[in-house]
N, C-alpha and C positions, 0 to 999 in steps of 0.2 A: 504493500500500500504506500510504499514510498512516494512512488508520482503526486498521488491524491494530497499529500501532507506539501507536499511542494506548491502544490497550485492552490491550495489553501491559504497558508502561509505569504503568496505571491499576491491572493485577491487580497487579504485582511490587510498588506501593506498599500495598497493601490484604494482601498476602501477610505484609509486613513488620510492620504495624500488630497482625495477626493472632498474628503469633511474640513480638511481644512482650507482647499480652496472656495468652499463653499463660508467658511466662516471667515474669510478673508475677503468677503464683497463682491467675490470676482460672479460676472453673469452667468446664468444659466447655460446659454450657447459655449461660452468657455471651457467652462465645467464638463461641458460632453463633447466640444472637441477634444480633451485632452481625454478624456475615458475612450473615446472611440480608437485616437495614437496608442494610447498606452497596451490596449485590449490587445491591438494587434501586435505590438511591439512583445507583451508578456507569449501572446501565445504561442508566435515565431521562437524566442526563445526557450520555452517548455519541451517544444514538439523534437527540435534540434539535439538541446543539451538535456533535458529533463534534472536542471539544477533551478533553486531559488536565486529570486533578484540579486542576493547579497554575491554571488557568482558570477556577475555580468561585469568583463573586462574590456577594454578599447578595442580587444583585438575580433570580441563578438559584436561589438558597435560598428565596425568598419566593415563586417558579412553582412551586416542588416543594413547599413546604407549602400551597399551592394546590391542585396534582394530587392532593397528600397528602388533602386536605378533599374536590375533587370527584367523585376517582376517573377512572379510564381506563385505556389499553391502550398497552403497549409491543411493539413487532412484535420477536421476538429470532429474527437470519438466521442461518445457519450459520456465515458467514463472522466474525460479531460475537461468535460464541459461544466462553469464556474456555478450555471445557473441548474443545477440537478444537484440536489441536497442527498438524495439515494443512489448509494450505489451499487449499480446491477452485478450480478455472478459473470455473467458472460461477458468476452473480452473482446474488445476492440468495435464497437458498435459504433461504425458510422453515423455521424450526426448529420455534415454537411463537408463540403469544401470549400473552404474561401479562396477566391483568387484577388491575386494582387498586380495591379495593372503597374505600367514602371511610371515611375514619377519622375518628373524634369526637377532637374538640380532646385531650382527655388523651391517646389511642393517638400523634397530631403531635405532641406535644412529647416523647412516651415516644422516638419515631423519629426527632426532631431531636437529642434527646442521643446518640444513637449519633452522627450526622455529628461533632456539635460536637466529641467526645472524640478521632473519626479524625484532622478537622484541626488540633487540638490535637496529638497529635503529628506530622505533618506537619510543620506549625510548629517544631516544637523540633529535630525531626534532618533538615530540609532548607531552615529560612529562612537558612543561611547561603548554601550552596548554591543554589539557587532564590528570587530575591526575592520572586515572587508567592505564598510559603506568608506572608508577614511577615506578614499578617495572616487569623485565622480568619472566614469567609466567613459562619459560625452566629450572629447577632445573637445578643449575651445578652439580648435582650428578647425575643426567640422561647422562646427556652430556660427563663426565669423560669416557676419552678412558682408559681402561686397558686391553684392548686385549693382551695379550698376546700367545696367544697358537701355533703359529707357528714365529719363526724368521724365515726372507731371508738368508737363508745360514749362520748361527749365527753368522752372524758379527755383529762388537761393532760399538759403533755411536763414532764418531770423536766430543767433544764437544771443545767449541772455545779456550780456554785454549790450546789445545790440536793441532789445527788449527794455532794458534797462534805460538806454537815452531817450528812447521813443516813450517809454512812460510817463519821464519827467517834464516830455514837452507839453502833454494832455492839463485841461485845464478841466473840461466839463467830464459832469457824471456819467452821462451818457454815451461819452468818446469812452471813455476809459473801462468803463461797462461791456462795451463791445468788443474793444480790444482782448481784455482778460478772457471774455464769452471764446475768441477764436485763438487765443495763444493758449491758455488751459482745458477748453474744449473739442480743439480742433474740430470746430465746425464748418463747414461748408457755408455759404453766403444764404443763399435757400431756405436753410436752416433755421441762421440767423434772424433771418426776415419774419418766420413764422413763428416767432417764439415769444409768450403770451405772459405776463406777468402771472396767469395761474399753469402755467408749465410747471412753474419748478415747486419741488415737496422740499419741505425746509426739515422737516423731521428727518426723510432720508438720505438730504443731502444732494439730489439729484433733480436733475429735469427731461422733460417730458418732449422728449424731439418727432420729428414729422420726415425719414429717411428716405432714401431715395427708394422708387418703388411703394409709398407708400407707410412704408414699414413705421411703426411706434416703438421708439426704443427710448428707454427712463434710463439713460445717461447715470451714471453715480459720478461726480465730474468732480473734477480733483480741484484742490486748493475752493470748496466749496463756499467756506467760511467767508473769504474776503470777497467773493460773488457776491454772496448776500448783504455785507455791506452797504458794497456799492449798488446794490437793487433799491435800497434804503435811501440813500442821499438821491440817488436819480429820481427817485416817487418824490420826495422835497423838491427841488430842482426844475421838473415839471412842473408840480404847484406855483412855487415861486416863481415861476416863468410864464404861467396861466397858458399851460398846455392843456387841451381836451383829453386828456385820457383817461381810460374805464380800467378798472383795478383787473376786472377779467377778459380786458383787452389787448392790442398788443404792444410788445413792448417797445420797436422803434417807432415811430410816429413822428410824421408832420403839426405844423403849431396847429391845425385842425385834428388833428387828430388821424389823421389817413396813414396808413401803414407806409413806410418806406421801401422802395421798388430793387429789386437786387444792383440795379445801373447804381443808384443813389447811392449804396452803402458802398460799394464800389469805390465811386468816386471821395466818399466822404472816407475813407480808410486812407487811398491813394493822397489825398492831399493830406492827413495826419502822418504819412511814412517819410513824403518830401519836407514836409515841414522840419520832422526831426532831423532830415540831414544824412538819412539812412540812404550810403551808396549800394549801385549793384542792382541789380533785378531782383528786388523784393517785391511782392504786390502781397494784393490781401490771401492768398494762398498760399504764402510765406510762411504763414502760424500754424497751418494745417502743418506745415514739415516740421516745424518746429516741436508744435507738440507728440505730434511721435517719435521727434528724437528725442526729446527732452523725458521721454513716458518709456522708451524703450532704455536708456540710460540707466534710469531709475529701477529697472524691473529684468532688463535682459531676457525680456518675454513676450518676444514674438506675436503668438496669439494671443494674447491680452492687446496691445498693441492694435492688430487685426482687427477685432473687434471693437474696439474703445472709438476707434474710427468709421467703424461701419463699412468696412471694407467685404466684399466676398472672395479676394482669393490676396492670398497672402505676399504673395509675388509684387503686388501692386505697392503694398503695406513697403516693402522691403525699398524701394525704388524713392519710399517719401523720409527715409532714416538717413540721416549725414553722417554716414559711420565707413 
């Protein structure tokens, strides 16, 4: 029964890694892309070596970003299988066969940062306990993004230094409101425009965006606190400026009250960037790079990243990081 104590042992680690992504904020869609890498990455390695994770070396890292590039077929038995609490007498019962289509370099390394961040925490809550977690098995030279081959519209990344001048030139609430919304949001212009003074939930810290497709996705946006702030001085700001705005309406507006058009915030970013004196091809898409380098930095996590942007293929994500 060795195998079975192996792949037990293998889920109740990947169970753990899973609750505390879950307790760490990270979204839903995160949480099961990383369940869905890891599932595969656990089973490839079960089926192969029939060892637990605490056995997984560079040099099994570098067969699977192999398999990863050539593609192939993992046979999953009944008896191998995480979600069957009984286990049968009879041996080797066909469950299913997975196949695995090969992946282009960007989708490998999208799939190696899922490993990397598992045994990264492996590492931290079991190298005391378990020597063989002492070291993660994910070469950081696998993991290094240098994709370069396409920029989004070759615009340059706004780095803090850079962030920093341009803050200090902002005077009004409203300028500087917006700014923060798309350098700690990384928002889209689009976005921006639609976003409602009752979007954002002050209890969780997040707002409530309108994506592309349609899509509603409640943001959990970092550096939340000083957002809400200045949502604060901007509601004063309007008043004392005798703006028409409705508290469940939206939040750029003209001095009637009319929503502002993407050209306008456009324009009104564009002449806050030359005003600072910020050289180079920055425009208002600057911040969008910005903050997924500045978010990827911070995390060295890929899919989080991914997602926090609303990105669908990772490769894209990769192309907006100044790394």
């Amino acid at each position: 029964l060795g195998i079975y104590k192996v792949i037990k042992k293998n889920r109740n680690w990947l169970n753990l890694y899973l609750k505390n992504c879950k307790f760490s904020n990270k979204s839903k869609l995160t949480i099961e892309n990383y369940r869905i890498d890891l599932e595969k990455f656990i089973l490839w390695f079960e089926q192969n070596f029939r060892k637990d994770l605490s056995k997984v070396r560079s040099q099994h890292i570098s067969q699977y970003t192999q398999y990863l590039a050539d593609g192939g077929k993992i046979h999953i038995y009944l008896k191998q299988n995480w979600f069957t609490e009984k286990i049968l007498k009879r041996e080797k019962i066909l469950l299913k066969t997975y196949i695995q289509n090969p992946l282009t370099s960007n989708s490998r390394r999208r799939h190696l940062s899922s490993i990397k961040n598992f045994f990264e925490f492996l590492k931290q809550s079991f190298e005391e306990a378990n020597k063989n977690f002492s070291k993660n098995p994910v070469k950081p030279i696998i993991h290094q993004i240098r994709v370069k081959e396409v920029d989004i519209k070759h615009t340059e990344n706004i780095n803090p230094k850079q962030f920093e001048v341009l803050d200090e030139t902002i005077y009004r609430p409203g300028d500087r409101l917006m700014l923060y919304l798309l350098y700690y949001g990384g928002l889209r212009l689009n976005e921006l425009k639609n976003i409602k003074f009752e979007s954002f939930d002050y209890y969780n810290e997040s707002v409530k965006l309108k994506r592309k497709g349609g899509y509603i996705h409640n943001l959990k946006i970092n550096n939340f606190l000083i957002i809400r702030k200045w949502i604060i001085t901007y509601k004063e700001w309007l008043l004392k400026n005798n703006f028409r705005f409705n508290e469940n309406g939206y939040l750029f507006i003209s001095k009637d009250g009319g929503v502002l058009s993407n050209k306008t915030l456009y324009n009104r970013i564009n002449k806050l960037i030359h005003k600072a004196g910020l050289k180079g091809n920055i425009t208002p898409h600057s911040f969008r790079k910005a903050c997924a380098t500045n978010l990827y930095d911070d995390t060295k996590d890929l899919l989080l990243v991914r997602n926090y942007l609303n990105h669908k293929d990772a490769s894209v994500t990769q192309t907006y990081i100044d790394r």
